[in-house]
C-alpha positions as CSV (number, residue, x, y, z in Angstrom):
1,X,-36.0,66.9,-7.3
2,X,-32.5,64.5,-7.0
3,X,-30.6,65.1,-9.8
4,X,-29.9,62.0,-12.0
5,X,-26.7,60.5,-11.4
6,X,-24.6,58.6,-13.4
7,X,-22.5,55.7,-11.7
8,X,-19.2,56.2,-11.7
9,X,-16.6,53.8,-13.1
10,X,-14.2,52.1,-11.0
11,X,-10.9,51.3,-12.4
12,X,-9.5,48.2,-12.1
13,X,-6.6,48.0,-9.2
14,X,-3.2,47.9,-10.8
15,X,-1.7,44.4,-10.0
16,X,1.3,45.0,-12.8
17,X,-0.8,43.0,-15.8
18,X,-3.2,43.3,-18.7
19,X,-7.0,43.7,-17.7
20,X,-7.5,39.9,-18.6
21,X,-4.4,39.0,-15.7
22,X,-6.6,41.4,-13.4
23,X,-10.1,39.7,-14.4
24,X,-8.5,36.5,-14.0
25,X,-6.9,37.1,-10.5
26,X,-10.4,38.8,-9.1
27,X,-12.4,35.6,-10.0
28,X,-9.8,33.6,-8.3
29,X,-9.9,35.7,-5.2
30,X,-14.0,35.3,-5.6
31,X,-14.0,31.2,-5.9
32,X,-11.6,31.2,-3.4
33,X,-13.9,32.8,-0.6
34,X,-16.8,30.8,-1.8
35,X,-14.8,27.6,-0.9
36,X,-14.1,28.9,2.0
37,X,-17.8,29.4,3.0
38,X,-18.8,26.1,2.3
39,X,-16.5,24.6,4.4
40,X,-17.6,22.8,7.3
41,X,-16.4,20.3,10.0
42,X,-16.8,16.9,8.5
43,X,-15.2,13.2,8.3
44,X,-12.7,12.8,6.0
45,X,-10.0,10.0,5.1
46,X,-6.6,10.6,7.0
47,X,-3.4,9.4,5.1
48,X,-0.1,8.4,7.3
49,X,2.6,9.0,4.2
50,X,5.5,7.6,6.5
51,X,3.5,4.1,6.7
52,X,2.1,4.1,3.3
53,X,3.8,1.9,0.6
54,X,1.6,3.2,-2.7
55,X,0.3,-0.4,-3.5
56,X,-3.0,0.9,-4.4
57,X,-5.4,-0.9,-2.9
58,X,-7.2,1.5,-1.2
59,X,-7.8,3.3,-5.0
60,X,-10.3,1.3,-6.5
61,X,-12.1,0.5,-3.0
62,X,-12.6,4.7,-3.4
63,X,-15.6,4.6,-6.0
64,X,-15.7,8.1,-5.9
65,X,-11.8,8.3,-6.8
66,X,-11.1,10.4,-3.8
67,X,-7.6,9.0,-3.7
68,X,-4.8,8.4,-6.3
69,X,-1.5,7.1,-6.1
70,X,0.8,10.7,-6.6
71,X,4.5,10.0,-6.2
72,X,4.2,6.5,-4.8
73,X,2.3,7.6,-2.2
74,X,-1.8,7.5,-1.8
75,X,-3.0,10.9,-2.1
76,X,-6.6,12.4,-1.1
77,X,-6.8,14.5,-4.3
78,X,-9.5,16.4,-2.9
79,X,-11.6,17.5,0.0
80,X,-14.8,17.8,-2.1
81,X,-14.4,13.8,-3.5
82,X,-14.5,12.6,0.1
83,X,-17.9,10.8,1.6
84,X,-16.0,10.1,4.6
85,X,-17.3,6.7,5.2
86,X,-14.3,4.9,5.0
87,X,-14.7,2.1,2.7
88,X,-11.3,2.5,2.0
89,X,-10.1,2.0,5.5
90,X,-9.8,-2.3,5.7
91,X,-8.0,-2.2,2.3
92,X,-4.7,-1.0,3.7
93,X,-2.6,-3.4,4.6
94,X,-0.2,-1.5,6.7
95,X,-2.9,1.1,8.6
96,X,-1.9,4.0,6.4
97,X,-5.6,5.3,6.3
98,X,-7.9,6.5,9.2
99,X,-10.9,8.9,9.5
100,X,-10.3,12.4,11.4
101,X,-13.0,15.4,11.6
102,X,-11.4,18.9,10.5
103,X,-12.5,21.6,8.5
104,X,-12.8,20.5,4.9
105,X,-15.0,21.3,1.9
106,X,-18.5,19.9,1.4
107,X,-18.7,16.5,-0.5
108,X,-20.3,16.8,-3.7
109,X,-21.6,13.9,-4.9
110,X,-21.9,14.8,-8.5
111,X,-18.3,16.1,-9.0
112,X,-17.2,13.4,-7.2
113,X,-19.0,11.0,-10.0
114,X,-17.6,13.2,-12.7
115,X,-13.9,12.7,-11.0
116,X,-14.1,9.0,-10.7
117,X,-15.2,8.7,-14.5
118,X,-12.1,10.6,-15.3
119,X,-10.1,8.7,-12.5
120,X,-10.9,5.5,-14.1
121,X,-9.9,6.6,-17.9
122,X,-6.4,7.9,-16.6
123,X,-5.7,5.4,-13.1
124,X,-2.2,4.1,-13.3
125,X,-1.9,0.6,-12.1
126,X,-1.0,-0.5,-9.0
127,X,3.2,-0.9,-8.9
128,X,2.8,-4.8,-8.3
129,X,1.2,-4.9,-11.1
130,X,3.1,-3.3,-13.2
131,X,4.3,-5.3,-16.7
132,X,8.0,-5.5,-16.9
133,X,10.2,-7.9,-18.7
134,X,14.1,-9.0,-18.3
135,X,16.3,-10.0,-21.1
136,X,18.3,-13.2,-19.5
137,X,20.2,-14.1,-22.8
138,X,23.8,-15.3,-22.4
139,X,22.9,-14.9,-18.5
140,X,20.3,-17.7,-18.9
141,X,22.0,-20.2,-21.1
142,X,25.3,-20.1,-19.1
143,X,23.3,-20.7,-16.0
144,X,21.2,-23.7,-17.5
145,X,24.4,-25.3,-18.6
146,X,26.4,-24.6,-15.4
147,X,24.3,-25.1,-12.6
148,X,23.7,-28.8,-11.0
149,X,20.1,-29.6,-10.2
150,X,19.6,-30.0,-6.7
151,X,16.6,-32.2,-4.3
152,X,14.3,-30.0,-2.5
153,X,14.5,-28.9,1.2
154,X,11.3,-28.5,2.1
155,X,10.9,-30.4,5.5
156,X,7.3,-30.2,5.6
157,X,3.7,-30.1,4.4
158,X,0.9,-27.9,3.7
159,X,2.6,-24.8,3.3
160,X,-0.1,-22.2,2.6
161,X,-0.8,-20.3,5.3
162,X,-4.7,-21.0,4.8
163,X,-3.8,-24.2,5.2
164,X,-1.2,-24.6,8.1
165,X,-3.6,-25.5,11.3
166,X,-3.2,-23.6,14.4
167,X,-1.4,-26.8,16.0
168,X,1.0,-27.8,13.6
169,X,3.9,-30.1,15.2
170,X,6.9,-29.1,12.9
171,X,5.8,-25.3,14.1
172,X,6.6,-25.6,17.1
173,X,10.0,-24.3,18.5
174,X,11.3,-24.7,14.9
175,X,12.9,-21.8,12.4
176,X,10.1,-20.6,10.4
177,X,10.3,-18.9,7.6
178,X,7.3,-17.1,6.2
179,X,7.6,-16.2,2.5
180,X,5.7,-13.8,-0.1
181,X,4.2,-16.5,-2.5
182,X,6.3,-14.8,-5.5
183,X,9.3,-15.4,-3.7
184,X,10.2,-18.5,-4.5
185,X,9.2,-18.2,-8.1
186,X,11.4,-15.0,-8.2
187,X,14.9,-15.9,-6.1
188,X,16.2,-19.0,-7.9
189,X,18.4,-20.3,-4.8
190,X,15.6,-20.5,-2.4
191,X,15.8,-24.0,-1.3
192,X,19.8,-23.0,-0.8
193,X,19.3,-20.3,0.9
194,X,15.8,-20.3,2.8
195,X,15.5,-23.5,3.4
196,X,18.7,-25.0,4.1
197,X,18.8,-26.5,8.2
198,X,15.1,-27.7,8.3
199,X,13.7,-24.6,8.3
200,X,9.8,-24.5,8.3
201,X,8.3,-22.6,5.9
202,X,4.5,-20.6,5.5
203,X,3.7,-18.9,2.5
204,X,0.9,-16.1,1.6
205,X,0.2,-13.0,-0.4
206,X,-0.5,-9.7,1.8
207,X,-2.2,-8.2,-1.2
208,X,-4.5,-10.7,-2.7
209,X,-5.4,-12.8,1.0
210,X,-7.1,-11.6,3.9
211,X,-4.2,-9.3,5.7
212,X,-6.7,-10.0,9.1
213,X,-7.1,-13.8,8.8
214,X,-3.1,-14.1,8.5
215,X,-2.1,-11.9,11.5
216,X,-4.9,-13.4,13.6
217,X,-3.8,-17.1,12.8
218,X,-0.2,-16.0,13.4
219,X,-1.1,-14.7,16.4
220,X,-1.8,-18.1,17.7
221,X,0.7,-19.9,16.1
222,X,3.4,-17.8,17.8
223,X,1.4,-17.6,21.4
224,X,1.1,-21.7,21.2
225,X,4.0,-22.8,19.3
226,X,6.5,-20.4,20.0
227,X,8.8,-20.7,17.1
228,X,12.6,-20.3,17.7
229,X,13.4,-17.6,14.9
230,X,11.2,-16.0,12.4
231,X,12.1,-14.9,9.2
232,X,10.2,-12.8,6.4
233,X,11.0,-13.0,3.2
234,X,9.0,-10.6,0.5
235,X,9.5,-9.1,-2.9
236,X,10.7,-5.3,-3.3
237,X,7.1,-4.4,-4.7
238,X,5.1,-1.9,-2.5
239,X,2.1,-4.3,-1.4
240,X,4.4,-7.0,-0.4
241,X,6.1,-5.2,2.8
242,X,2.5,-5.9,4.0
243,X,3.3,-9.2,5.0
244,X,6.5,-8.2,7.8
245,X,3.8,-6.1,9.7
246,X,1.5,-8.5,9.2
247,X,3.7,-11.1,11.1
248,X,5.5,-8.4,13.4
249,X,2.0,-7.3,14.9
250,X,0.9,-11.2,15.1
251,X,4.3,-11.6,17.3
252,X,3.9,-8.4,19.6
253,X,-0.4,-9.4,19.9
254,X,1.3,-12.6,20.7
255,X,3.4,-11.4,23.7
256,X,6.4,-13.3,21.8
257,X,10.0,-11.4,21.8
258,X,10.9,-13.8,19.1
259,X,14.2,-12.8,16.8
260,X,13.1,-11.5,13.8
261,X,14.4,-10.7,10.4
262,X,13.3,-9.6,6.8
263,X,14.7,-10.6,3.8
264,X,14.0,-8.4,0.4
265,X,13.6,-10.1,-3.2
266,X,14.4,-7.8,-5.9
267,X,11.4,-8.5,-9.2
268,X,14.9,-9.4,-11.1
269,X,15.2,-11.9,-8.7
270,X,18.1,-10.6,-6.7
271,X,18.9,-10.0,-3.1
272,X,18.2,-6.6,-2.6
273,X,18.7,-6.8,1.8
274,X,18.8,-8.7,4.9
275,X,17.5,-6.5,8.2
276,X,17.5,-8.3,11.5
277,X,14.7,-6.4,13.8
């Protein structure tokens, strides 16, 4: 007959803690090789941090809340939250987000669910968004009593970009200035500045307007009307940069080597630079 034998405990491995440190450290180690199992080569969203601005859009197009603005930047938070099926992808108005196939962790749709109910309890608004108010005071009354009023300068009409057609005469070998729609709300010397010499101007919103439509009837405008100069005026807010690429990759699709040059509006109204491209 086998004599009965009693198992033998095995003491816990010395890491330098209590037994709770140890316990705690084993599971880890244990959750840790389980993720690693259940990963697999999949589809998941690709973010390009140098081109990203953080202006958001691409969060609430996630409706799994896969991605989070972290820093000012758009972050994939996790593998796990990640369909892969890119609805996020036409949302970016820069490119910043693509689709590659690597090694990642499974999607689960029912943490993903549970994430996105959080996500939408905590998500912080998008920066252009965000509320802020100035205090003018002495500021404001000395410029309303010192300041002449002075006629318009705007040399022609529509000015919406939706609205400008593809052939439009005062286009054509002219200065154009194409504006961010809060621009001229924000800088209060516009017409002085901008505007001064006859210069034509276009105006749009990268964020709330179709980013596609825009560089696609650019791209015509510049191929057929070949303007002399272009200049690009937008606000300091993420989403707004949107528009320069917009118009630069209208211009190169275009085949035009036309000078160009940005122009940033600060939210306070201020001139915060001038960059000639």
């Amino acid at each position: 007959m086998h004599k009965n034998t009693v198992p033998q405990r095995v003491p816990a491995q010395k890491t330098g803690g209590n037994d709770a440190t140890n316990l705690i450290l084993r599971t880890s180690a244990i959750i840790e090789k389980i993720r690693k199992v259940r990963k697999m080569k999949r589809t998941v969203i690709k973010i390009d941090e140098e081109k990203c601005t953080g202006c958001g859009l691409c969060v609430p197009a996630c409706v799994e809340g896969a991605i989070q603005i972290i820093d000012g930047k758009a972050r994939l938070v996790s593998d796990r939250f990640c369909d892969g099926l890119g609805a996020c992808l036409g949302k970016c108005p820069v490119g910043a987000l693509t689709v590659e196939v690597r090694e990642a962790e499974e999607f689960d749709e029912e943490a993903a669910k549970a994430h996105a109910r959080m996500a939408q309890v905590s998500e912080q608004p998008c920066p252009s968004a965000q509320i802020m108010t100035f205090s003018r005071g002495s500021e404001e009354k000395k410029t309303t009593v010192d300041t002449p009023r002075i006629d318009s300068m705007l040399s022609q009409w529509p000015i919406q970009l939706s609205l400008v057609p593809p052939n439009a005469p005062f286009i054509k070998k002219a200065d154009l200035l194409i504006a961010a729609d809060c621009v001229g709300f924000a800088y209060p010397n516009f017409h002085l500045d901008f505007l001064k010499g006859e210069r034509k101007l276009i105006i749009g919103c990268p964020k709330l307007d179709d980013a596609q439509f825009y560089q696609k009837k650019l791209e015509v405008l510049f191929k057929d009307l070949q303007p002399r100069s272009v200049t690009v005026v937008n606000m300091e807010v993420p989403c707004c940069f949107g528009l320069y690429k917009i118009v630069k990759e209208a211009l190169a699709s275009a085949g035009r080597n036309t000078p160009l040059k940005q122009e940033i509006i600060g939210v306070k109204g201020n001139r915060v630079s001038t960059e000639q491209k």
